[in-house]
DRENBA-203958 format. One record per residue (C-alpha): x, y, z. Coordinates in pm, whole numbers, plus 50000, padded with zeros to 5 digits. Example, Ala and Ser with C-alpha at 12.3 -4.5 7.8 and 13.67 -1.06 7.14 Angstrom:
<nodes>
512304955050780;513674989450714;
</nodes>
This chain:
<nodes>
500005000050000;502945022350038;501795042150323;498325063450191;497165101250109;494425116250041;494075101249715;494875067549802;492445065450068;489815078449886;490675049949641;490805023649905;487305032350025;486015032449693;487035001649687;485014988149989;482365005449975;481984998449563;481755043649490;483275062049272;486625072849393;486045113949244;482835107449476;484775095049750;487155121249772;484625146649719;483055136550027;486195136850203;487315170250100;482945187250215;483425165950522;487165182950571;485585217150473;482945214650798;480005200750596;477825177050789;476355146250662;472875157550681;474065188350421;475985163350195;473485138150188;470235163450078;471875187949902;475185177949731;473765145349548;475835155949266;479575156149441;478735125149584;476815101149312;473695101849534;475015087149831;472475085250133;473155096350501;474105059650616;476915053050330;478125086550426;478345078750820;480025044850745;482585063450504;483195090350762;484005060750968;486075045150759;488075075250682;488635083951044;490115048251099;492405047650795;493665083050918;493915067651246;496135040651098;497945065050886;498995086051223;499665053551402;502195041951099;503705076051111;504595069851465;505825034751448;507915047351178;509755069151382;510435048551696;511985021451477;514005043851309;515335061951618;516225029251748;518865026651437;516484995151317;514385005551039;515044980250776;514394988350368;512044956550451;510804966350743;509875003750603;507974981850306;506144958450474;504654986950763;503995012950453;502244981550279;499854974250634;496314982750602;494954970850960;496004984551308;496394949551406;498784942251163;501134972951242;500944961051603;502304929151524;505084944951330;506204968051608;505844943751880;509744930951855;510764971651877;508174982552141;510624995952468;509324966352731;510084961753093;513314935153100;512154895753031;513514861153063;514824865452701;516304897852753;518534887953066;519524855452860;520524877952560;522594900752800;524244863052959;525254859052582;522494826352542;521384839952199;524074817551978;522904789952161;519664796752090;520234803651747;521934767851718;519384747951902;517044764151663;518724756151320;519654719051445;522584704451560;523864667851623;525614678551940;523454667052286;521984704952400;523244695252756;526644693952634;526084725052401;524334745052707;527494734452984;529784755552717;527344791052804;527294786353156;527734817153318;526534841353610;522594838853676;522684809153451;524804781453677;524324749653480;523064732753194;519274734253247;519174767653338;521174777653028;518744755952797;515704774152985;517414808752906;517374797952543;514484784652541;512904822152641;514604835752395;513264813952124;509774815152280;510274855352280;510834852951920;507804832151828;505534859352014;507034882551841;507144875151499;504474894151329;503544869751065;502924840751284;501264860451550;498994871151257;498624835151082;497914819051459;495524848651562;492904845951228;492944810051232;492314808851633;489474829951591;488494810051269;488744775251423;488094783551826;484964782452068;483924804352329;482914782952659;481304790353000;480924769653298;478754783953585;480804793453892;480794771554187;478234776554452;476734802654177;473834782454025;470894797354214;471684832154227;472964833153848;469724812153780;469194835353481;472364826553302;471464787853318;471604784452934;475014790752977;475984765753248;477254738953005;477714761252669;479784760152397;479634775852069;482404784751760;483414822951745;482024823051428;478444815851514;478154841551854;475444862251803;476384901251949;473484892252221;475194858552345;478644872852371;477644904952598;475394874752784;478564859652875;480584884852903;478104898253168;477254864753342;481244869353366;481714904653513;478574893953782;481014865253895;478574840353758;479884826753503;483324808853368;483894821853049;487084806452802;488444814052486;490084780252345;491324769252006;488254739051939;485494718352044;485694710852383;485534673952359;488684679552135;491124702252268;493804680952356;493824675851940;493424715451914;496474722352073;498394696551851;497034708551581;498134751851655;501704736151766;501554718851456;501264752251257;503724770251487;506124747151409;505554743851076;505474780751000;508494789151234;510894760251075;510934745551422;509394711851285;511374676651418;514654671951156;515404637251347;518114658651526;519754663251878;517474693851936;514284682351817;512954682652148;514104712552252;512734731651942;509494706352024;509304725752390;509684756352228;506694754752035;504784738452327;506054768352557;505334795752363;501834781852236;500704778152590;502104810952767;502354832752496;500064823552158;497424809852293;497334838152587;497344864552295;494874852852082;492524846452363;492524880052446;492794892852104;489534868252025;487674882052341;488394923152208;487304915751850;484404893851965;483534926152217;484114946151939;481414929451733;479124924751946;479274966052031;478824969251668;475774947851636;474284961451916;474725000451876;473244988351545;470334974951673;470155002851890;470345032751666;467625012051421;465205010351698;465845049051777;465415059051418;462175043951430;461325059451773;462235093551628;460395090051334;457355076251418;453805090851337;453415121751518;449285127351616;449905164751528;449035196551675;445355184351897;445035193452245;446325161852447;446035148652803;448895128952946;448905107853270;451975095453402;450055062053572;450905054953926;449425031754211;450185048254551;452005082154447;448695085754219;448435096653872;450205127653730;448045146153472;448855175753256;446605190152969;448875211952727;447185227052381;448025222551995;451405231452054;452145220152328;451935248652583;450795233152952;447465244153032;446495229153325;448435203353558;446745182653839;447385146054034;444625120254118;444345088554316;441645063554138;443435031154275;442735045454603;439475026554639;436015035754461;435245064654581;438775079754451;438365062054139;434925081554047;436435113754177;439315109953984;437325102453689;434915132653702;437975154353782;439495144653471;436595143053245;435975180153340;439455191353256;439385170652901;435885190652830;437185222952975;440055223852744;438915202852432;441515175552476;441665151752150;443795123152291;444505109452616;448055099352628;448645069752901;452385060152979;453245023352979;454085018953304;453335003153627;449065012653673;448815017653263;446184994353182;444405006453522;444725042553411;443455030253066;440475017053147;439905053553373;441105073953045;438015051152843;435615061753140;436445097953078;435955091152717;432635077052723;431845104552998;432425132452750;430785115952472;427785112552685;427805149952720;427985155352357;430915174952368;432175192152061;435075169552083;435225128652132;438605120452243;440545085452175;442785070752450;446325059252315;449165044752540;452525058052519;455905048052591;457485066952874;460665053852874;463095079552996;460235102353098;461765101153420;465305111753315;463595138953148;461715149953478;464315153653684;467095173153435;468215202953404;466405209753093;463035201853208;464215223653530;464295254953275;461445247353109;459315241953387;461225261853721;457775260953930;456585225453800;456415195954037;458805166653902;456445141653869;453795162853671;457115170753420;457115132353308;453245137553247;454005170052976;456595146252829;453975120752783;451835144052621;453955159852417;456185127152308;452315118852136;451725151051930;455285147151814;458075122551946;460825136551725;460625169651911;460315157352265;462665125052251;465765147652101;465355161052511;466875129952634;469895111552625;469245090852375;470715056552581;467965066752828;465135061552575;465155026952649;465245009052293;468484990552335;470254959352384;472814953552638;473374993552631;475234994052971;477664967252859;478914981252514;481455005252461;479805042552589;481675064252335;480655041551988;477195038552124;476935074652207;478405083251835;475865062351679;473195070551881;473615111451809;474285106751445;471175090351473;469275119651585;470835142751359;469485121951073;466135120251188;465335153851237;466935167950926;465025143750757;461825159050876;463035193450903;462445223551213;460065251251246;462335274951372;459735293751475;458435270651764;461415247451748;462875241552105;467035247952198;467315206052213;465445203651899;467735231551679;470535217851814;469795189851622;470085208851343;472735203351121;475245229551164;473685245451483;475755244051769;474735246352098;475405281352162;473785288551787;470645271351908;470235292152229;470705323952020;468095316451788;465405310152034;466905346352259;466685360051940;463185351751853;462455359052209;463585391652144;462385402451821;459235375951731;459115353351497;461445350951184;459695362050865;462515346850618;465715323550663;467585352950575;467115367450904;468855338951063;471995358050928;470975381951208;471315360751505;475045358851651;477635336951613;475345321651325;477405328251038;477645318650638;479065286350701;476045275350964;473965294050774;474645266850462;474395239350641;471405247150820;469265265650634;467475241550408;466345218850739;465185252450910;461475262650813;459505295950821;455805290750820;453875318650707;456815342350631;457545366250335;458785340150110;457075306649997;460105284449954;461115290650327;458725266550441;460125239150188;463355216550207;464195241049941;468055253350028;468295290449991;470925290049746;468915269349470;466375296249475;467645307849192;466685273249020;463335277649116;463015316448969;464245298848621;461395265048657;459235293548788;459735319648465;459905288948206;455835280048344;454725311448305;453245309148661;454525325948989;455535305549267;452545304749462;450975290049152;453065263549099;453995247449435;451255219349448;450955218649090;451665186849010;450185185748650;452205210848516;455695198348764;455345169048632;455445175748282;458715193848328;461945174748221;465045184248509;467345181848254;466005211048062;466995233648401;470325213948480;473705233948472;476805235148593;475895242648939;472865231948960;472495188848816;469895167548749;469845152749047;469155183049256;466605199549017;464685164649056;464915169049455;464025209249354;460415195249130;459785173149390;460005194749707;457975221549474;455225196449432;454775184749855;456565212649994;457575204750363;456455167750316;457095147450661;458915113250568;457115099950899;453695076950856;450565085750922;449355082151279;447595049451403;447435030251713;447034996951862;443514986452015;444344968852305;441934940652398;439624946952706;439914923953022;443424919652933;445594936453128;448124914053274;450324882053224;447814861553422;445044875653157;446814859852854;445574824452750;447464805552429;445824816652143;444474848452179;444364867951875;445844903251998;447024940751847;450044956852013;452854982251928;456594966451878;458724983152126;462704967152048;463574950451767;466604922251841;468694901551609;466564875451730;462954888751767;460974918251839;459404928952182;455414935652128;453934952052420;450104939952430;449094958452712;449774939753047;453224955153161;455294926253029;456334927952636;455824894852458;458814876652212;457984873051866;460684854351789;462914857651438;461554822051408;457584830351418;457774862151162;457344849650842;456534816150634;459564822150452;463514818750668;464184859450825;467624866050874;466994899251032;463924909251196;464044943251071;462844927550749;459634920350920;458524948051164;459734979551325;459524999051653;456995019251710;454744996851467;450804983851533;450684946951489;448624922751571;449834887251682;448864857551803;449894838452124;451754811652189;452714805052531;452574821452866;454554819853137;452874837753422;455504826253705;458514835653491;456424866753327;456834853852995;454934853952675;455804839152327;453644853452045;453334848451657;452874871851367;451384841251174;448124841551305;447534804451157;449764790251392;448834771451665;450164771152011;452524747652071;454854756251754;452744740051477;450644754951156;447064743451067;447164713150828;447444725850514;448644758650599;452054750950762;454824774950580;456224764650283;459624742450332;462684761450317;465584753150129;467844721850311;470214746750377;468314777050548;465724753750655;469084739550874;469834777950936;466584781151054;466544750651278;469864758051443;469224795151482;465864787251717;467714760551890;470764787051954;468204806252119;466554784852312;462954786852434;461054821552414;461334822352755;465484822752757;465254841852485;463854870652680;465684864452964;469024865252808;467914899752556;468914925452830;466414947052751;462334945552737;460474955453062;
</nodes>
């Protein structure tokens, strides 16, 4: 590889990634510039061959760990060199590396180390010895060894053990064995786990990995930060060894096998046979087989993290963008048994009205007060929905919100509201921060969470971006992976979603703009002082006004910052400022002004974006420009719906096998989604029970956030656990109607299929071992 530039990196991700290199390294040099992915991704489709926001985050990755590498080569480089060792080789092979690993294992013989075995016997003058012993000799080694006897080293077996570290030193140090050992150890190896001693009750929920035992290869992201946890909780023995354990003895042959063969230390029918022979056995057992444990255990960590922050940031995006209800007067109660229920009324956009607690699980005579109480402030302020968190007393407080329904129906108010539970996960972080402090100074904390509630339903996207996203809730193993990748994921996330649908910056909250791409923190406080100060904006040219927002925000943000109502149409579109000179042309070339054309979609259509394409301007912004023109401000999210949960049902104990049930998905796992039905415990539809046809990722199948309806399988009311279907012609107990049962898979995914539920383990493990679900 010769070391890599700009160029050549640009090529080398090309490469991978199977873009254009020009497109590559146009990307690189916006992203160098301070352009954010958002900006590239919507509005410089012709730079970068239409790339979309997720190609562009995993080439911003890539490019940050090939600089990484270049920076690390640089200083490897260096050290060598000022250690007067820097071979014409040596330079070659590190400028040729393209991993970290790799240069690692290349530096390892010059890294400055604390004095070993090897080192002392170098400095006792063993290293001929060793050097002889290694090559072959017919002499006996004992005789040999007697000639280097000297201080520290007083007779023949301590001489052959000093040479011995030396040659052992050498094995762990020579970069392409370490390499060649290391793949095919994590190629050929199995994790294992043994339950610790006197451990089996109080681990009880780490049983499926008692006696467990499954290739690298295989280990699902779930299963390895199972073990890895059943491991930090002192639960659990976990190993990393080089086979099968009923064949281990034979693995170990086998890797000092290879060592041998690939360091020439194979038996010659020599003198020294068996010394090279407990060389190899040596430095396999303390040094190769230590090294590629560990290196086996950080990669498998590694992708595991990945998976999950994957899984993690899917379920967010889905969060974020799911169907907002829209700007209707709302009721939210925060449902709660003994503290009672926190209730807070805010309008169409989402201003608190009125705020107030009640006690219905109190007894009767609280219930009915609580209910009249609450059916006079829903009248009072023409309250739409009723949003009911999720929580411990939801499906109580659900069946009171239906009460108050039918209550104001019965007085033939103007208004019939609909009841629609909400996920409050991370309401409670929310409550008690320093944002919801500001927002509401004189507010009770627990009435906070019920605003949040509220609000979350007329639009999630704007209250969820006022947590931290990890405490949202939609995540796998989230404590256990590493904080800084999840946290990178998670808030390029965010960013995506809301440029995607785009910010009235005329109601927008700070969190919310600072979402914005190219807002900073500071930027986002000004503009809201600034509106404060001076009203609304009437164009995005005013933003130009507020300080520290200058050109450079200004580009990036502008086109994902909206003006409803102002003094120009196109400032309420996804429209960026500087193609409004596009539109003036399409405009002029119709005959029609712009008021008369956004919407028209008879005489849009008809218009070729070729015929307006330039040299700044391409086709493939002019198409964006024709479409935006046509739905201007169009929300990517879907439309609004919710799940009807079933009446009478409302908890585990309530569920029988077969029941025919709607509910909302709340996580979506590598092996199954989590469906809450309405009785505090979310039910396993597992990867297996999707489809007819074989899933290999469940995101195929459903989402969070969406209304399904699915049929049950088993229950579990000591254990809390519920297995449900989407394939309503199932019957419990695993098997299809006659006649109906899916169509046979292929030998080989059918196998896939068959090993994949038995990997898992019952729907009961399953959720036990997902680390996340309530």
């Amino acid at each position: 590889m010769a070391g890599m530039n700009s160029n050549s990196i640009a090529q080398k991700i090309a490469q991978e990634l199977q873009c254009q290199p020009q497109h590559v390294q146009a990307v690189i040099e916006l992203l160098d510039e301070g352009s954010t992915v958002p900006f590239i991704a919507r509005y410089r489709k012709e730079l970068t061959g239409g790339m979309d926001d997720t190609q562009l985050r995993s080439l911003e990755q890539r490019l940050t760990y090939l600089r990484e590498l270049e920076d690390r080569r640089a200083t490897v480089l260096k050290a060598i060199e000022d250690q007067g060792k820097l071979t014409d080789e040596l330079r070659a092979q590190i400028l040729d590396v393209d991993t970290k690993a790799r240069l690692e294992d290349l530096y390892l013989p010059y890294k400055t180390t604390r004095r070993t075995k090897a080192t002392i016997a170098r400095e006792a003058g063993l290293q001929p010895l060793a050097d002889l012993l290694r090559e072959g000799t017919d002499r006996d080694p004992a005789e040999l060894a007697a000639e280097y006897i000297t201080e520290g080293f007083d007779d023949a077996k301590a001489v052959l053990t000093g040479a011995r570290s030396i040659v052992i030193e050498e094995l762990a140090t020579n970069a392409d064995l370490v390499g060649s050992v290391r793949e095919e150890f994590f190629e050929r190896g199995y994790a294992q786990a043994s339950v610790v001693a006197g451990k089996e009750e109080a681990g009880a929920k780490y049983r499926d990995y008692f006696d467990f035992h499954e290739p690298f290869s295989k280990l699902p992201s779930h299963r390895i930060l199972a073990l890895l946890r059943g491991e930090s909780e002192g639960v659990l023995q976990v190993n990393f060894e080089p086979g099968h354990p009923d064949q281990l003895d034979e693995a170990h042959e086998y890797f000092q096998g290879r060592i041998a063969h690939l360091a020439g230390l194979e038996a010659t029918g020599d003198a020294a046979d068996k010394f090279r022979a407990e060389c190899v056995r040596f430095g396999w057992r303390t040094k190769l087989a230590v090294s590629s444990a560990v290196d086996t255990r950080v990669r498998l960590k590694e992708r595991a993290d990945q998976a999950a922050v994957e899984v993690f940031s899917r379920n967010l995006k889905d969060l974020l963008l799911a169907a907002p209800a829209g700007q209707r007067a709302v009721l939210g109660l925060d449902p709660g048994y003994r503290n009672g229920v926190k209730c807070a009324v805010v309008d169409r956009t989402g201003k608190v009205l009125d705020t107030v607690i009640v006690y219905p699980h109190n007894g009767q005579a609280r219930w009915e007060e609580a209910r009249m109480i609450l059916a006079q402030l829903a009248a009072k302020h023409s309250v739409e929905l009723l949003a009911v968190g999720n929580g411990t007393a939801s499906r109580e407080t659900e069946k009171l919100s239906r009460e108050i329904c039918e209550l104001i129906t019965q007085a033939d108010a103007a208004v019939r509201p609909q009841t629609v539970i909400v996920s409050e996960s991370g309401a409670s972080v929310y409550s008690a921060s320093e944002l919801a402090a500001e927002e509401f100074p004189d507010m009770d904390v627990s009435l906070r969470g019920a605003v949040s509630i509220a609000r979350r339903l007329q639009d999630p996207l704007a209250e969820l971006v006022k947590i931290d996203p990890k405490s949202i809730g939609v995540g796998q193993y989230q404590h256990d992976v590493n904080q800084t990748l999840l946290a990178q994921g998670l808030e390029a996330v965010v960013e995506d979603a809301v440029n995607s649908v785009g910010v009235d910056v005329n109601s927008a909250s700070a969190p919310l703009l600072r979402r914005v791409a190219g807002v900073s923190s500071t930027v986002a406080d000004n503009i809201v002082a600034y509106r404060d100060e001076h009203g609304a904006f009437a164009s995005r040219k005013e933003l130009l006004k507020v300080p520290r927002l200058g050109p450079k925000a200004f580009e990036q943000a502008a086109g994902f910052l909206r003006i409803q109502g102002g003094t120009d149409r196109l400032d309420s579109s996804a429209v960026h400022p500087e193609a409004y000179p596009l539109v003036h042309r399409i405009v002029e070339s119709t005959g029609l002004d712009v008021d008369a054309l956004i919407g028209n979609s008879a005489v849009l259509t008809s218009l070729r974006p070729a015929d307006f394409a330039d040299e700044r301007f391409g086709v493939p912004t002019v198409t964006d420009v024709l479409a935006e023109l046509d739905k201007p401000g169009r929300d990517p999210r879907p439309r609004f719906a919710t799940a009807t949960l079933k009446e009478g049902v409302e908890k585990v104990s309530d569920v029988t096998p077969g029941m025919i049930l709607e509910g909302t998905v709340t996580n979506v796992a590598a092996f199954g989604a989590f469906v809450d039905i309405g009785v505090h415990q979310d039910g396993l539809v597992h990867v297996s029970a999707m489809s007819d046809r074989f899933v290999s990722d469940p995101h195929e199948i459903v989402s969070s956030g969406q209304v399904v309806k699915v049929k049950v399988m088993d229950v579990d009311v000591q254990r809390n656990r519920i297995g449900l279907s989407l394939r309503l012609n199932d019957e419990p107990g695993g098997n299809a109607p006659v006649g109906e049962r899916p169509k046979k898979r292929p030998q080989k995914k059918q196998q896939k299929h068959n090993n994949q539920r038995a990997a898992s383990g019952s729907m009961a493990d399953a959720l036990k071992r997902a680390g996340f679900g309530r």
